[in-house]
DSSP file (Angstrom, degrees, kcal/mol; ACC not computed):
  #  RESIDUE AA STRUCTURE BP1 BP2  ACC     N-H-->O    O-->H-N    N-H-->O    O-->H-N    TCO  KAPPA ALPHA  PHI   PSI    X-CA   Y-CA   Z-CA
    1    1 A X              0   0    0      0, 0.0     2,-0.3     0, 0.0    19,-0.1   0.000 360.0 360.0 360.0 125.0   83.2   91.5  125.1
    2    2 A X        -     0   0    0     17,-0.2    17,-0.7    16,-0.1     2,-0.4  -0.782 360.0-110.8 -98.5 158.1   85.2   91.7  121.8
    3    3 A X  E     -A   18   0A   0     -2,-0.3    15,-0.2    15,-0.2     2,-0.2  -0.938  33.8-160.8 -83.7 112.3   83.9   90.3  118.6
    4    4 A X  E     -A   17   0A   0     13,-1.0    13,-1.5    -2,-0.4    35,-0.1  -0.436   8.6-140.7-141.3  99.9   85.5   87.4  117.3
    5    5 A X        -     0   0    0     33,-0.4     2,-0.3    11,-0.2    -1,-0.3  -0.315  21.7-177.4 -64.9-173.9   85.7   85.9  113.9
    6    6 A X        -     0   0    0      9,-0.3     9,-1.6    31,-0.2     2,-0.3  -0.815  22.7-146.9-174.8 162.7   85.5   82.1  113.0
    7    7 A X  E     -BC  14  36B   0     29,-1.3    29,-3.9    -2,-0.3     2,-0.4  -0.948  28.2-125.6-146.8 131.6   85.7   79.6  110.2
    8    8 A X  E     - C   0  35B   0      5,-0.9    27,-0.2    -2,-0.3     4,-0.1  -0.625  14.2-158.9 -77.9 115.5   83.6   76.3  110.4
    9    9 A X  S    S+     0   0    0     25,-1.7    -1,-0.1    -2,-0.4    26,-0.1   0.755  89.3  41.8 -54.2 -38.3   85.8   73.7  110.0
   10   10 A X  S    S+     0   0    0     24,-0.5    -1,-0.1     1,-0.1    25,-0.1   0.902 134.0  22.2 -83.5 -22.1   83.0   71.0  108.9
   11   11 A X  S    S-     0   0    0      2,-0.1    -2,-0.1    21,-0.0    -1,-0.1   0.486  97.1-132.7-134.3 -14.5   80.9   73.7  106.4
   12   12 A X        +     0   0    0      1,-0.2    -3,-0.1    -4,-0.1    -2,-0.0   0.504  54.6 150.5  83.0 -13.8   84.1   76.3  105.8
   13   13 A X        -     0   0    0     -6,-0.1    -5,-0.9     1,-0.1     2,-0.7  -0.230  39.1-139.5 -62.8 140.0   81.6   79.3  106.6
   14   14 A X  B     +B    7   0B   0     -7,-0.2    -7,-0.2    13,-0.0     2,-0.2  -0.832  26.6 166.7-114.3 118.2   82.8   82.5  108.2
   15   15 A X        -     0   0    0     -9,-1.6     2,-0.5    -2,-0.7    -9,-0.3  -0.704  29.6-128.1-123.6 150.0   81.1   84.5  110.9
   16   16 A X        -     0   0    0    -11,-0.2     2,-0.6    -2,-0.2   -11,-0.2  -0.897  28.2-180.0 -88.1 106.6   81.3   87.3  113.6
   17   17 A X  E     -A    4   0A   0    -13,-1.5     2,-1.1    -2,-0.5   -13,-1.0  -0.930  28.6-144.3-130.0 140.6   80.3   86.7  116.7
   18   18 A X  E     +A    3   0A   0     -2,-0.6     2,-0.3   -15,-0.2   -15,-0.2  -0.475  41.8 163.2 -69.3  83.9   80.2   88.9  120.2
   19   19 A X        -     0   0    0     -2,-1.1   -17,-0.2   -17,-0.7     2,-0.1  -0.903  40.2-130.7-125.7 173.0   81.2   86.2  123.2
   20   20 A X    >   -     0   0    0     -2,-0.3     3,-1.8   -19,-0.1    -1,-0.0  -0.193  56.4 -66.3-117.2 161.6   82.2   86.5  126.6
   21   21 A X  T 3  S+     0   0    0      1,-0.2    -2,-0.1    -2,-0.1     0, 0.0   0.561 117.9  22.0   6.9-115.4   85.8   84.1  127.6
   22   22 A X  T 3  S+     0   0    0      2,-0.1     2,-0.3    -3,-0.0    -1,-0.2  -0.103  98.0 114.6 -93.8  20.0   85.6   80.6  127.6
   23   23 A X    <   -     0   0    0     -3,-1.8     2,-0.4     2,-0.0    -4,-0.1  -0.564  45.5-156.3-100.4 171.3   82.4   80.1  125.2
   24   24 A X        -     0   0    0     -2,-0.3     2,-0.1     0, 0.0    -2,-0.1  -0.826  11.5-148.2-119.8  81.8   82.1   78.7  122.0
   25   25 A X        -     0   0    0     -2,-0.4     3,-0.1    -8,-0.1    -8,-0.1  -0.526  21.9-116.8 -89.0 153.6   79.2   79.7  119.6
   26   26 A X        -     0   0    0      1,-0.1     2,-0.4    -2,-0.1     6,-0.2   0.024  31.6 -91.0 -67.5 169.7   77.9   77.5  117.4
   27   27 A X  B  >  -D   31   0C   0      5,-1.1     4,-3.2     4,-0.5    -1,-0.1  -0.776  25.2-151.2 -39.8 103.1   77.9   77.8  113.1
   28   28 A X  T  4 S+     0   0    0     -2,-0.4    -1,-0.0     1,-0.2    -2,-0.0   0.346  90.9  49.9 -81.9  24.6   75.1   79.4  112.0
   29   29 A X  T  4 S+     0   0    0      3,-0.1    -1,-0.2   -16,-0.1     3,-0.0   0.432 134.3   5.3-122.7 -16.9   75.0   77.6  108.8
   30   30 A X  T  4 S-     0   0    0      2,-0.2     2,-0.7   -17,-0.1    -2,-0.1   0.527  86.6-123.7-159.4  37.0   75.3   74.2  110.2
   31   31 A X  B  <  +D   27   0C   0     -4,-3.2    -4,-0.5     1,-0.1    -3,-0.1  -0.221  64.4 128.5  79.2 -54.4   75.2   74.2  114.0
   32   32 A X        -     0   0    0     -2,-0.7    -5,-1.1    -6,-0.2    -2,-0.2   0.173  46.9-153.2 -37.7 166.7   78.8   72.4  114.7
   33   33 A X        +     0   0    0     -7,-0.2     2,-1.0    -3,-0.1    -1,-0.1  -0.071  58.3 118.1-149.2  46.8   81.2   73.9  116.9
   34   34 A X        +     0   0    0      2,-0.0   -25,-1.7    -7,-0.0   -24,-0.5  -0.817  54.7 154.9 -90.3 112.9   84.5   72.4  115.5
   35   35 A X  E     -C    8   0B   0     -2,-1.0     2,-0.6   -27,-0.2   -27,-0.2  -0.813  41.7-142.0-147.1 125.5   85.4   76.0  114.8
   36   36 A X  E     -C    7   0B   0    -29,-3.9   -29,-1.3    -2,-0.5     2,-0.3  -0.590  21.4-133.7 -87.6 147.6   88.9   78.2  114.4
   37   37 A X        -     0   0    0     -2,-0.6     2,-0.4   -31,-0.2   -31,-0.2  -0.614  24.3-124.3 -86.0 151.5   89.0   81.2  115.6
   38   38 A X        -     0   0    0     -2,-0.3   -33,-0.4   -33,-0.2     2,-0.2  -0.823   7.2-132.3 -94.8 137.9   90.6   83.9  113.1
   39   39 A X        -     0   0    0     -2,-0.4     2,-0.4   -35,-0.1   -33,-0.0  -0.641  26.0-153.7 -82.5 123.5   93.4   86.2  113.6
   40   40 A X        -     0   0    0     -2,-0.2     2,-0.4   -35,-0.1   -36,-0.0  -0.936   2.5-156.0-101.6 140.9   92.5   89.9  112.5
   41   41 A X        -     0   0    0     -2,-0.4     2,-0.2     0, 0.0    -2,-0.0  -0.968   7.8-153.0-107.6 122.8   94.9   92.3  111.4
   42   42 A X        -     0   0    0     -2,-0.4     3,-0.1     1,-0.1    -2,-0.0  -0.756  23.9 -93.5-135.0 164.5   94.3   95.6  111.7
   43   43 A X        -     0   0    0     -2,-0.2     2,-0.1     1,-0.1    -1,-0.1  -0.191  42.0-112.2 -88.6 160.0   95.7   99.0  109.6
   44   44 A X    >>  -     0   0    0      1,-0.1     3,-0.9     3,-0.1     4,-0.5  -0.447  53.7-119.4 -62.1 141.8   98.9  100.7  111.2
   45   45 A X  T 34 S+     0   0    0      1,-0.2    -1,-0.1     2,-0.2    -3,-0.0  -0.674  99.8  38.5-106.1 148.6   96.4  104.3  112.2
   46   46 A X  T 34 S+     0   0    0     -2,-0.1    -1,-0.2     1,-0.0     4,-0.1   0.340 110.1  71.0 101.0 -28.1   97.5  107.3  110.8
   47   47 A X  T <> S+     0   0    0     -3,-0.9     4,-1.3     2,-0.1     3,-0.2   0.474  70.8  75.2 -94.1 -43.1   98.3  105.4  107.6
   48   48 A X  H  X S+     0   0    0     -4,-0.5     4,-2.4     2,-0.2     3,-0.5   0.942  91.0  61.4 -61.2 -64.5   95.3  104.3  105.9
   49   49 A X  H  > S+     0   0    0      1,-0.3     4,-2.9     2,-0.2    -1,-0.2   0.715 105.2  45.1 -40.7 -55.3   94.6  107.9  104.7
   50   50 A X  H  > S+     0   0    0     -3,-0.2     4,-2.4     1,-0.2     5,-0.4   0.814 104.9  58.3 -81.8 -14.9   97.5  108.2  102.7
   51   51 A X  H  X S+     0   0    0     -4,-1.3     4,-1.8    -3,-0.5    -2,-0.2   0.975 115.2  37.2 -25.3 -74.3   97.3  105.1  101.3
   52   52 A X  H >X S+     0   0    0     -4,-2.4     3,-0.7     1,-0.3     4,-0.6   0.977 113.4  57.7 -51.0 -61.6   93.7  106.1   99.8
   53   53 A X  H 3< S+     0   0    0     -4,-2.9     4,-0.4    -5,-0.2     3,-0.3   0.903 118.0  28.9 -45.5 -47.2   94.9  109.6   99.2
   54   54 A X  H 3X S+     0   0    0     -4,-2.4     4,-2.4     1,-0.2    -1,-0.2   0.638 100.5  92.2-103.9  -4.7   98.2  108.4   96.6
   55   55 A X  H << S+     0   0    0     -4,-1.8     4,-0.3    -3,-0.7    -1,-0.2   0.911  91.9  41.2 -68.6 -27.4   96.0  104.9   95.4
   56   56 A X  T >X S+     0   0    0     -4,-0.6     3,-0.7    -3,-0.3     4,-0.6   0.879 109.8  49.3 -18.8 -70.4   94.6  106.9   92.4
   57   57 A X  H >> S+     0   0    0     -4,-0.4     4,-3.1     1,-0.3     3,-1.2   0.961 117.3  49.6 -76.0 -51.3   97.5  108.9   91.2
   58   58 A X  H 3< S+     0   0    0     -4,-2.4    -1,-0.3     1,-0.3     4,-0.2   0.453 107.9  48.1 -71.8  -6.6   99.5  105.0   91.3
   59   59 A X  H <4>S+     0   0    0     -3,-0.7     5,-2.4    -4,-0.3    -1,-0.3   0.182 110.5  53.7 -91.8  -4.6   97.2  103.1   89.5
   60   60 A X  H X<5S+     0   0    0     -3,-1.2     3,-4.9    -4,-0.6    -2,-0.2   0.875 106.7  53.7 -38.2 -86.6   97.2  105.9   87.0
   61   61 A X  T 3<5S+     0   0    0     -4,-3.1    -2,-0.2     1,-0.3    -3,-0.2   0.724 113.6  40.1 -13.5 -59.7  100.8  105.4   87.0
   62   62 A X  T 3 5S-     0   0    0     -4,-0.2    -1,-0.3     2,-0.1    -2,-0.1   0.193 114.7-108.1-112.0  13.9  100.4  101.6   86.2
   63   63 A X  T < 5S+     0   0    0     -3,-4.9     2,-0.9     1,-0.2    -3,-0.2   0.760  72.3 139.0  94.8   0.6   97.8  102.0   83.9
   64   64 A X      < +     0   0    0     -5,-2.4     3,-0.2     1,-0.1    -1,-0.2  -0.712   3.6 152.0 -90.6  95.6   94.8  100.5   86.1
   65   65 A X        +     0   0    0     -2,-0.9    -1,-0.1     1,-0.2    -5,-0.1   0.103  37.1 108.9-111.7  54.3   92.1  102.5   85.6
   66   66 A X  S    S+     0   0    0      1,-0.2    -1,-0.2    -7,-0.1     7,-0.0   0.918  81.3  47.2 -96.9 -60.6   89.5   99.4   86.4
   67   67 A X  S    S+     0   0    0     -3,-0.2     2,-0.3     2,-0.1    -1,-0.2   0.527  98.5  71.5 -94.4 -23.5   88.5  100.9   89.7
   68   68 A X  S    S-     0   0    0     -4,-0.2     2,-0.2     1,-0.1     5,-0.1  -0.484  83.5-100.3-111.5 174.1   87.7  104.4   89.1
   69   69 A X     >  -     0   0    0     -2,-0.3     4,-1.2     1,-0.1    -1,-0.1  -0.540  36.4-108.4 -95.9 150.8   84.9  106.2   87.2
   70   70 A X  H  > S+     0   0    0      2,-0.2     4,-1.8    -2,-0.2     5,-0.1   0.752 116.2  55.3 -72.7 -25.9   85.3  107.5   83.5
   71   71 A X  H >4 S+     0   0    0      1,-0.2     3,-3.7     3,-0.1     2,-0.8   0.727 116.9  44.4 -67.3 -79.7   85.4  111.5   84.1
   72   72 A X  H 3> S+     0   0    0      1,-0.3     4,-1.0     2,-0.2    -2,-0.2   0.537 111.1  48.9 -43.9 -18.5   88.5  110.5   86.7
   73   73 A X  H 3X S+     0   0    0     -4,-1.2     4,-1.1    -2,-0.8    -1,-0.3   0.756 111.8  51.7 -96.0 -22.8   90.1  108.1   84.3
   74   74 A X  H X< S+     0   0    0     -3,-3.7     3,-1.3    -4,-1.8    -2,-0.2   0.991 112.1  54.8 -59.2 -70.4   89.8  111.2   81.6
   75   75 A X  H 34 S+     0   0    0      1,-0.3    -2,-0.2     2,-0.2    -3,-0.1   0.584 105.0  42.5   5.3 -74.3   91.3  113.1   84.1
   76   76 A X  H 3<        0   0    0     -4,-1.0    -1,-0.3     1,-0.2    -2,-0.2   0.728 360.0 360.0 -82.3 -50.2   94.0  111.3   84.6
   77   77 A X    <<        0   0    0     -3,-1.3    -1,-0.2    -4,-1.1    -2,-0.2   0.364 360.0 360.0 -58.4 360.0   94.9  110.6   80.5
């Protein structure tokens, strides 16, 4: 059984839920089950690592250091 997003059309909320085919679960914030299901995208494998690995050294680069902690942004200077 895969797990599923969805976004409530009447209340906009967005939830995970585990269902089988042809069911529908309900909104747990306001019951309804006018509901879209959401598309997930998921990262190319294999990829993600270096991503993480070079996102440091490139926000260095451009001067972001918003994300990272002050010895690493000394580091970096």
């Amino acid at each position: 059984m895969p797990l599923d997003d969805y976004r409530c059309q009447d209340c906009a909320t967005t939830f995970e839920a585990l269902m089988r085919g042809g069911q529908v679960p309900p909104c747990p914030a306001c019951d309804s089950v006018r509901l879209d299901r959401c598309l997930l995208l998921s990262a190319v494998p294999g990829k993600t690592a270096g991503f993480v690995r070079k996102g440091p050294a490139q926000g260095a680069r451009e001067g972001c250091f918003s994300n990272y902690s002050r010895s690493k942004v000394a580091a970096k200077e």
